[in-house]
TORMI-718596 format. One record per residue (C-alpha): residue in three letters; z negated, x negated, y. Coordinates in nm, 2 decimals, always signed. Example, Ala and Ser with C-alpha at 12.3 -4.5 7.8 and 13.67 -1.06 7.14 Angstrom:
<nodes>
<node><r>ala</r><z>-0.78</z><x>-1.23</x><y>-0.45</y></node>
<node><r>ser</r><z>-0.71</z><x>-1.37</x><y>-0.11</y></node>
</nodes>
This chain:
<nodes>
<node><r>unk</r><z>-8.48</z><x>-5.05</x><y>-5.00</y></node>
<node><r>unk</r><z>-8.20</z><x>-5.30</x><y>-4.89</y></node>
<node><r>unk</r><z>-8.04</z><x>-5.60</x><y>-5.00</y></node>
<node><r>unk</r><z>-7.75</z><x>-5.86</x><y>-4.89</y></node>
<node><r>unk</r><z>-7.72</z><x>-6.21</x><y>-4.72</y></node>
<node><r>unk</r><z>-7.85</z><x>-6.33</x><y>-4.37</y></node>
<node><r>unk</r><z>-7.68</z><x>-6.64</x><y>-4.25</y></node>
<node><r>unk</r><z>-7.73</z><x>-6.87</x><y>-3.94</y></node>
<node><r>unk</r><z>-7.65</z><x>-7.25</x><y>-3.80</y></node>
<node><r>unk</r><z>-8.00</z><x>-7.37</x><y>-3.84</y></node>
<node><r>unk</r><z>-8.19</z><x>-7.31</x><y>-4.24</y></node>
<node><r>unk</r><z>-8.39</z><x>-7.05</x><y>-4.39</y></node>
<node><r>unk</r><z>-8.26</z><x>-6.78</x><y>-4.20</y></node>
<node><r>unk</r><z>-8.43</z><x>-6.41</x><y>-4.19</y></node>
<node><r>unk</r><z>-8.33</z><x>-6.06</x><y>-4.17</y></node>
<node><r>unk</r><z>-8.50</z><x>-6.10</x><y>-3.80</y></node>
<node><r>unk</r><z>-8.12</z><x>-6.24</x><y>-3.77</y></node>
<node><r>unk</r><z>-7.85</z><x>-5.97</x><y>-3.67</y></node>
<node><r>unk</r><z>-7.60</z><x>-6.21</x><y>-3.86</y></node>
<node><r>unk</r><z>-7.67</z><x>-6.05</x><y>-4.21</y></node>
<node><r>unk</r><z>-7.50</z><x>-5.74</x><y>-4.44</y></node>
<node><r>unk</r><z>-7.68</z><x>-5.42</x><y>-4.56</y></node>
<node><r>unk</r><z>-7.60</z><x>-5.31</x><y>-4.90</y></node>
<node><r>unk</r><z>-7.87</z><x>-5.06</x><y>-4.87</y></node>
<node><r>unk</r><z>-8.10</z><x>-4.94</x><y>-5.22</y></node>
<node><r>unk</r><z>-8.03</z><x>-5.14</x><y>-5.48</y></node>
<node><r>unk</r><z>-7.95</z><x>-4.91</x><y>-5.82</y></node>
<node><r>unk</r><z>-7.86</z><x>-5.16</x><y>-6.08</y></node>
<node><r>unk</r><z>-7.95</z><x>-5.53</x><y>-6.13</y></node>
<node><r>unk</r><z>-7.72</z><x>-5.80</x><y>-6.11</y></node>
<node><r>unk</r><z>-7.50</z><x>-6.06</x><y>-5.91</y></node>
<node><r>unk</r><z>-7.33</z><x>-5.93</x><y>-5.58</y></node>
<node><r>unk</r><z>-7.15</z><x>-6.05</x><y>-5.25</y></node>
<node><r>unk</r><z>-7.08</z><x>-5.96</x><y>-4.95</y></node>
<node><r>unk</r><z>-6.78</z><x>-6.04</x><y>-4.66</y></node>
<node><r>unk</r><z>-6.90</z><x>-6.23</x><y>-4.40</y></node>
<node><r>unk</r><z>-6.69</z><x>-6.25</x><y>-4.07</y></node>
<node><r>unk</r><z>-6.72</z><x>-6.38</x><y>-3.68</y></node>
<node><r>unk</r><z>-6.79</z><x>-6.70</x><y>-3.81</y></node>
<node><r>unk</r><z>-6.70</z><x>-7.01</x><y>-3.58</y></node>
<node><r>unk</r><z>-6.44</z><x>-7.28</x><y>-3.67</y></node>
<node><r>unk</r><z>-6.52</z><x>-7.65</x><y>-3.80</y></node>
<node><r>unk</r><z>-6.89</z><x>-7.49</x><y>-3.85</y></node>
<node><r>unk</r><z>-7.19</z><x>-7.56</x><y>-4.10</y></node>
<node><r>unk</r><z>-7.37</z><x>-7.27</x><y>-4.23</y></node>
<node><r>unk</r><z>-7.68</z><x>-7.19</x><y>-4.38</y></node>
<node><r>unk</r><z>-7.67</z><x>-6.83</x><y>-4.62</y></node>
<node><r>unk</r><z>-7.93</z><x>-6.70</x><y>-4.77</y></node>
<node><r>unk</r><z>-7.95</z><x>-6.37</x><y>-5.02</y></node>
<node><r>unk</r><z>-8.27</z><x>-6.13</x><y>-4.93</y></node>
<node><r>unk</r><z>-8.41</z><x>-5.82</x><y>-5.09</y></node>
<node><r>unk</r><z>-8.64</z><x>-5.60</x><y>-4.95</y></node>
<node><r>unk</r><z>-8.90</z><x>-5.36</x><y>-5.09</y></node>
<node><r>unk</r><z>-9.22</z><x>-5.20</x><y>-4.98</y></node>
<node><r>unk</r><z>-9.41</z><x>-5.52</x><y>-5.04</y></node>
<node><r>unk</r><z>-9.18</z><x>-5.71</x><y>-4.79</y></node>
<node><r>unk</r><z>-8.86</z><x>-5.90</x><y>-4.85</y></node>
<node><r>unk</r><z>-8.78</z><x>-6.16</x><y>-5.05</y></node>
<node><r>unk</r><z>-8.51</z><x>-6.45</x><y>-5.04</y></node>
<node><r>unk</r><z>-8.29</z><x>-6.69</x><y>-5.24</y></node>
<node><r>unk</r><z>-8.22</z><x>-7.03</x><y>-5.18</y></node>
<node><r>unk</r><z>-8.08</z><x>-7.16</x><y>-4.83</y></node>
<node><r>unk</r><z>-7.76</z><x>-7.27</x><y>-4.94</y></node>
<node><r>unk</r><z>-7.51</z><x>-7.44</x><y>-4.69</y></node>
<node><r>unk</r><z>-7.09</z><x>-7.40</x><y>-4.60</y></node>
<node><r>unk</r><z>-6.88</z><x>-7.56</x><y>-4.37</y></node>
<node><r>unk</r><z>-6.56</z><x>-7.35</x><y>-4.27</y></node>
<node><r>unk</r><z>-6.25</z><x>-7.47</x><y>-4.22</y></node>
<node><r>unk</r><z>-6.15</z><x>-7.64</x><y>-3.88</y></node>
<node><r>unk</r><z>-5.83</z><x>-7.55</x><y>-3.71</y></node>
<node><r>unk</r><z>-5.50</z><x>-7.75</x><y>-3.83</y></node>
<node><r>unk</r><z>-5.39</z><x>-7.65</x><y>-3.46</y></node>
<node><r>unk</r><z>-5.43</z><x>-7.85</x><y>-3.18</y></node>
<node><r>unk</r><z>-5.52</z><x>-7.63</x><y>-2.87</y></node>
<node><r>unk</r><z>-5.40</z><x>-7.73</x><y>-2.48</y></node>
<node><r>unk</r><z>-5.65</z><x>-7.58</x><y>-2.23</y></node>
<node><r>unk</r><z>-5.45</z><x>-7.43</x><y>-1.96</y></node>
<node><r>unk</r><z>-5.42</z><x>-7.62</x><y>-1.65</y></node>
<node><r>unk</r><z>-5.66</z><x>-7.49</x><y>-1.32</y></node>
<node><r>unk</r><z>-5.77</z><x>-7.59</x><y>-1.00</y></node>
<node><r>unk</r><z>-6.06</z><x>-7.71</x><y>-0.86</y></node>
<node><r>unk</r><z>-6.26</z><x>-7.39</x><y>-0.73</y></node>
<node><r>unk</r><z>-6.47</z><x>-7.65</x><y>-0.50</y></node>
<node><r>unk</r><z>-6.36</z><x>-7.98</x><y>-0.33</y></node>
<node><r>unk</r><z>-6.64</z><x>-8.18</x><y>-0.10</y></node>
<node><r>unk</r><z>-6.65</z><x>-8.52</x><y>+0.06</y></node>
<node><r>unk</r><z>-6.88</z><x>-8.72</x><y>-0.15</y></node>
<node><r>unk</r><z>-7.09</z><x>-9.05</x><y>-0.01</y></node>
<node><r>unk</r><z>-7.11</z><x>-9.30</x><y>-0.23</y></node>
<node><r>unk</r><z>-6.81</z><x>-9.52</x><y>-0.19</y></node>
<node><r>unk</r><z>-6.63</z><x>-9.62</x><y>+0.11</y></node>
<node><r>unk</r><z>-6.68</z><x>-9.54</x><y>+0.48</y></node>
<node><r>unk</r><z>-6.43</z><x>-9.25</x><y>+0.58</y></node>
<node><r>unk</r><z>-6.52</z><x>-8.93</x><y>+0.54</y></node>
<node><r>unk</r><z>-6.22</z><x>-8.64</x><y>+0.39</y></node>
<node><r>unk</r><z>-6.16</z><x>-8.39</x><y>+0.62</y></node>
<node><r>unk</r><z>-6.07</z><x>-8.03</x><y>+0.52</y></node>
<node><r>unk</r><z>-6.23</z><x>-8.10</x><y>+0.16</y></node>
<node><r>unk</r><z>-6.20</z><x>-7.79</x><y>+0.00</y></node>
<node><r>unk</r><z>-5.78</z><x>-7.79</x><y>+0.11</y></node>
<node><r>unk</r><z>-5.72</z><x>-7.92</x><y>-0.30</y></node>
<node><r>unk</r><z>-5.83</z><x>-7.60</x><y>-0.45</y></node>
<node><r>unk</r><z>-5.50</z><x>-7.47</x><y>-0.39</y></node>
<node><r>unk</r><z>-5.17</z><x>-7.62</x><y>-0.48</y></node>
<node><r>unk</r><z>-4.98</z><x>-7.48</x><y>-0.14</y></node>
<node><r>unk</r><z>-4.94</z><x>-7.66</x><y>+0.26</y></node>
<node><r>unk</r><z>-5.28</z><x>-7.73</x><y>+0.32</y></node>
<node><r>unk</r><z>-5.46</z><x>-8.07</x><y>+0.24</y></node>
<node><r>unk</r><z>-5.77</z><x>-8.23</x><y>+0.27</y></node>
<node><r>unk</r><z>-5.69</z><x>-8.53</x><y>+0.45</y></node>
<node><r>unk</r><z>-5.86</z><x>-8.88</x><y>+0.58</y></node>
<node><r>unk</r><z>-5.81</z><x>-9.18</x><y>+0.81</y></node>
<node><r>unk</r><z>-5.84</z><x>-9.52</x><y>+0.71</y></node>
<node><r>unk</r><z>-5.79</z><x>-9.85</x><y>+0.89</y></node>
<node><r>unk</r><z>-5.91</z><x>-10.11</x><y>+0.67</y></node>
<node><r>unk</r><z>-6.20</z><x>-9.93</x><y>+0.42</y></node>
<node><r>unk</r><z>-6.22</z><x>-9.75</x><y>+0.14</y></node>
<node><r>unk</r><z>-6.26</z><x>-9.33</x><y>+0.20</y></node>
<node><r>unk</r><z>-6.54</z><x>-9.15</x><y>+0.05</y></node>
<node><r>unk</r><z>-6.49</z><x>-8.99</x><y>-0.23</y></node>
<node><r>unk</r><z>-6.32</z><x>-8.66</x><y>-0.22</y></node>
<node><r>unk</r><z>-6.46</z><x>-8.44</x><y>-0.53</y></node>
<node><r>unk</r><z>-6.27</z><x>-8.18</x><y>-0.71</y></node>
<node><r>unk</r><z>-6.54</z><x>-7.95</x><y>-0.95</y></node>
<node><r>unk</r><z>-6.60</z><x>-7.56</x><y>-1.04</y></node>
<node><r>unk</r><z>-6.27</z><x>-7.56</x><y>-1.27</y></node>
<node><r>unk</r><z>-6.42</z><x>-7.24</x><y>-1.43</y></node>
<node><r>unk</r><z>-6.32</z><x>-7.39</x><y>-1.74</y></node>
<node><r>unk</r><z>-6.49</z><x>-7.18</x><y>-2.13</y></node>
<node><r>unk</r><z>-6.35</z><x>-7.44</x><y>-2.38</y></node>
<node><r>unk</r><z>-6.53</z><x>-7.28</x><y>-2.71</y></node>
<node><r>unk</r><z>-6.88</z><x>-7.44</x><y>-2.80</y></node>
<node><r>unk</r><z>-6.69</z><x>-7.56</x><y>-3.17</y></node>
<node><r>unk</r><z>-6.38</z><x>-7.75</x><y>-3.01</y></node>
<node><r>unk</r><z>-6.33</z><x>-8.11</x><y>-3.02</y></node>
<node><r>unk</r><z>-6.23</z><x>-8.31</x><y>-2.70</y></node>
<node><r>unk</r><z>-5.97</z><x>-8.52</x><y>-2.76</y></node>
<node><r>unk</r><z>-5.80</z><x>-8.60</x><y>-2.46</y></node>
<node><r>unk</r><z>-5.80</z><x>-8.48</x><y>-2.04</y></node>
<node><r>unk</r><z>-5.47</z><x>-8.46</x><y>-1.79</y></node>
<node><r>unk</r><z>-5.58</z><x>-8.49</x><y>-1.41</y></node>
<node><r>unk</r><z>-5.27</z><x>-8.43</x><y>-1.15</y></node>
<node><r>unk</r><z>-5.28</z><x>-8.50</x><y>-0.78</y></node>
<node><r>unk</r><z>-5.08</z><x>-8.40</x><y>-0.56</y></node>
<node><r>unk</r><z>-5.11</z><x>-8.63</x><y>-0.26</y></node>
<node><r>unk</r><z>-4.91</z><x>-8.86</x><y>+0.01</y></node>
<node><r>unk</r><z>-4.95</z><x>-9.07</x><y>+0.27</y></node>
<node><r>unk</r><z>-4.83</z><x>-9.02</x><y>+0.67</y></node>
<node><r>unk</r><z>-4.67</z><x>-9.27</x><y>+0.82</y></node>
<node><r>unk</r><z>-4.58</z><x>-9.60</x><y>+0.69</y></node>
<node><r>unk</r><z>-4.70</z><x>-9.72</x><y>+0.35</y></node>
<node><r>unk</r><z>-5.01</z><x>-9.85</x><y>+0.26</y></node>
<node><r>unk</r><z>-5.22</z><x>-9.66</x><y>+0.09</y></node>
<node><r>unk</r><z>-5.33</z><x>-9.70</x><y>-0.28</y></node>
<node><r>unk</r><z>-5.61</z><x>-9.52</x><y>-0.49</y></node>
<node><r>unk</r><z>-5.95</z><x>-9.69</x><y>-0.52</y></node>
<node><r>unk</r><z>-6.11</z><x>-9.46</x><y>-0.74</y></node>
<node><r>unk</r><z>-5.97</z><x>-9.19</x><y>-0.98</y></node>
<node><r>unk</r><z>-6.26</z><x>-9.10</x><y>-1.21</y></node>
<node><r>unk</r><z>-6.40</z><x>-8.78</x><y>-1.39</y></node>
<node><r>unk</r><z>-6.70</z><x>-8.65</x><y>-1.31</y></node>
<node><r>unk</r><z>-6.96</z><x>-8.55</x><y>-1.62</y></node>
<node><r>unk</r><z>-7.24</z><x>-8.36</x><y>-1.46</y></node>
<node><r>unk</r><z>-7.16</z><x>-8.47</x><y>-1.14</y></node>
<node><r>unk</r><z>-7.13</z><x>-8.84</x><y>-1.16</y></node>
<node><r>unk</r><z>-6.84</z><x>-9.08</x><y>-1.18</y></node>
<node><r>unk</r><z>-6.83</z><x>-9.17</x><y>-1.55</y></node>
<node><r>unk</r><z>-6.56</z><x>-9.36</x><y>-1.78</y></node>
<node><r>unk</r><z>-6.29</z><x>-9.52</x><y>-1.71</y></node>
<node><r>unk</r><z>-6.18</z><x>-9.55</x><y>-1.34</y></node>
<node><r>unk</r><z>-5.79</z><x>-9.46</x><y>-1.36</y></node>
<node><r>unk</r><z>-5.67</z><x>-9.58</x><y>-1.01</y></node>
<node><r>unk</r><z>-5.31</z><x>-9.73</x><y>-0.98</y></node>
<node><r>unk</r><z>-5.45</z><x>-10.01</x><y>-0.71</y></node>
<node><r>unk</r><z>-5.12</z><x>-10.17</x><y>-0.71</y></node>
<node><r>unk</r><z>-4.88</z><x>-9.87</x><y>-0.60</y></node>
<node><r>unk</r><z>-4.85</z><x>-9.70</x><y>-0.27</y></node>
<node><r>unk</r><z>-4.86</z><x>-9.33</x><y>-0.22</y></node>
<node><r>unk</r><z>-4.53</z><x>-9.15</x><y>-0.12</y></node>
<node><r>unk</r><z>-4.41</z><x>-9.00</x><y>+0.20</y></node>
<node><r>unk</r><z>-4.41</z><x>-8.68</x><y>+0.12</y></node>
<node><r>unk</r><z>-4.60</z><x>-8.47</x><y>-0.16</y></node>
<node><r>unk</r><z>-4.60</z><x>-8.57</x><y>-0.50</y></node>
<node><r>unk</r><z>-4.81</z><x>-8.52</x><y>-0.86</y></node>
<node><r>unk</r><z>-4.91</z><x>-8.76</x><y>-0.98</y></node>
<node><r>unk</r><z>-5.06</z><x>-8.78</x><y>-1.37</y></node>
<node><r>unk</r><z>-5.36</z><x>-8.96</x><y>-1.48</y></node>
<node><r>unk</r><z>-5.52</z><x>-8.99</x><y>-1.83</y></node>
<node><r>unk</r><z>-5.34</z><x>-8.78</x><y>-2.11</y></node>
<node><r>unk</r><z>-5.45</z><x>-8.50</x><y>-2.41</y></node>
<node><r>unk</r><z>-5.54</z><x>-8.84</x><y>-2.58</y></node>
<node><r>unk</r><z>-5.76</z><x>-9.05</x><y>-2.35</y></node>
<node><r>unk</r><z>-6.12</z><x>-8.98</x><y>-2.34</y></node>
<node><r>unk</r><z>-6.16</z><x>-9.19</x><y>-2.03</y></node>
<node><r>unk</r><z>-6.35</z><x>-9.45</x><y>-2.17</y></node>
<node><r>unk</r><z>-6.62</z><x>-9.19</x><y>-2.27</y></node>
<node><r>unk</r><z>-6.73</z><x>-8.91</x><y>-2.46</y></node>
<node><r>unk</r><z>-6.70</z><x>-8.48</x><y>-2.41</y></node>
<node><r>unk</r><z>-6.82</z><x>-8.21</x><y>-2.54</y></node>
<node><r>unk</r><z>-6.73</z><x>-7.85</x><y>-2.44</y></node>
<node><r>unk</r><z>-7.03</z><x>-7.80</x><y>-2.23</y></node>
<node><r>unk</r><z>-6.96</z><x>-8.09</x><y>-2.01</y></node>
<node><r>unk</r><z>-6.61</z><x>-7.98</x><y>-1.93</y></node>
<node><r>unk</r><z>-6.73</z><x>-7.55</x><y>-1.88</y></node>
<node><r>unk</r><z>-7.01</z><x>-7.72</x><y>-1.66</y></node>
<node><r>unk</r><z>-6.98</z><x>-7.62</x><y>-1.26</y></node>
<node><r>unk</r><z>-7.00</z><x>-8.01</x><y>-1.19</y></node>
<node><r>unk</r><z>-6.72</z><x>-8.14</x><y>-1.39</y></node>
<node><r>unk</r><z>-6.46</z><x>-8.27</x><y>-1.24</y></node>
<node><r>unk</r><z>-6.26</z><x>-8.55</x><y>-1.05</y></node>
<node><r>unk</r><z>-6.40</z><x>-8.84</x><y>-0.81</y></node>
<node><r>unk</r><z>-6.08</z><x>-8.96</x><y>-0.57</y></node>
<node><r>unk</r><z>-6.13</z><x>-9.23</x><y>-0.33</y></node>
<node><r>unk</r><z>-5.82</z><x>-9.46</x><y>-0.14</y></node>
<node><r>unk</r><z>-5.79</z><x>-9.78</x><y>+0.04</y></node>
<node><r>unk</r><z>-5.58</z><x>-9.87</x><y>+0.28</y></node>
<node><r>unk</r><z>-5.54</z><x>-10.25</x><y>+0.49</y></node>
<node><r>unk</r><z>-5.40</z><x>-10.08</x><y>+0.80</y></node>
<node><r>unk</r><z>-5.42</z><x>-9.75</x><y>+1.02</y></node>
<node><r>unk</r><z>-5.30</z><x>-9.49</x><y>+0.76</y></node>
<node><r>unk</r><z>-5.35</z><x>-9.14</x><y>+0.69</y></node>
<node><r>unk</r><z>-5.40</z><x>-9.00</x><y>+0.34</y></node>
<node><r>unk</r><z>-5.37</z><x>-8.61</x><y>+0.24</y></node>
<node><r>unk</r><z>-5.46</z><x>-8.40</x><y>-0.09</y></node>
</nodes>
């Protein structure tokens, strides 16, 4: 009463699946295929053929394919934080006006420090939907910041955030002061992992994101 192939990630798939073909009543016996499509890049299979009668169906053996991965690399475009908060954990000074970094325009979150470290001011909710098959290979932060005043202040802490915490490699430039006036500044690259690893989910997940804290050894202001 029908025939075809059922497919699915995990083995032994069943026509419980919606992932299979109908050829309807089989006539004639005999080899015969089916297109399948929708499939996922880089992905392993398992395909099975089925034939159903009045008794019940009836399957062939679970037999595995890997398709092709793409020869493309892809660049994610580039977004904003959608949520910036002043995070304890480090330092003594708390970020005023956190949520000023989730736009790129003439407001900035912005904190005092004489002497300390600040908290850390946390950038997250990118909104990001990187596909569940894609392969992390590398993640671009950019700051736009500066200091008022006279120099002095450096970065403490430039970090990413996997589901919520600072994790990896901490990419401060401690030896550099900040500019006078706004300016981007580029950390990591599409090739550095930050000392750690990613997968999709933990870059889509609300509480991805980037740790910032700065130092300072006199009275100086920092903005974001």
């Amino acid at each position: 009463t029908q025939y075809g192939f059922v497919w699915d990630i995990n083995a032994n798939p069943t026509v419980a699946l919606p992932t299979r073909t109908e050829k309807g009543s089989a006539t004639v016996t005999g080899a015969f295929y089916s297109n399948i499509t929708g499939l996922n890049l880089g992905q392993t299979y398992h395909v099975r053929a089925y034939a159903t009668n009045a008794v019940g169906t009836s399957y062939g053996d679970d037999v595995t394919f890997t398709t092709t991965a793409s020869s493309s690399t892809t660049t994610t475009p580039a977004t904003n934080a959608h949520t910036g908060a002043d995070v304890t954990g480090v330092g003594t000074a708390t970020w005023l006006n956190p949520g000023n970094i989730t736009g790129a325009d003439s407001t900035y979150a912005q904190v005092t420090i004489n002497s300390v470290a600040s908290h850390y001011l946390e950038g997250t909710n990118y909104g990001f939907a990187i596909p569940s098959n894609a392969t992390i290979n590398g993640i671009t932060v950019t700051i736009g910041r500066y200091e008022g005043g006279a120099s002095g202040v450096k970065d403490s802490v430039v970090s990413l955030l996997k589901a919520g915490a600072p994790t990896g490699s901490n990419k401060a430039n401690t030896s550099a002061d900040w500019p006078s006036s706004n300016t981007l500044a580029t950390y990591g690259s599409n090739a550095d992992l930050w000392g750690t690893t990613w997968t999709p989910a933990d870059i889509n997940a609300t509480n991805f994101g980037v740790a910032l804290s700065v130092v300072s050894t006199a009275n100086r202001i920092a903005y974001v």
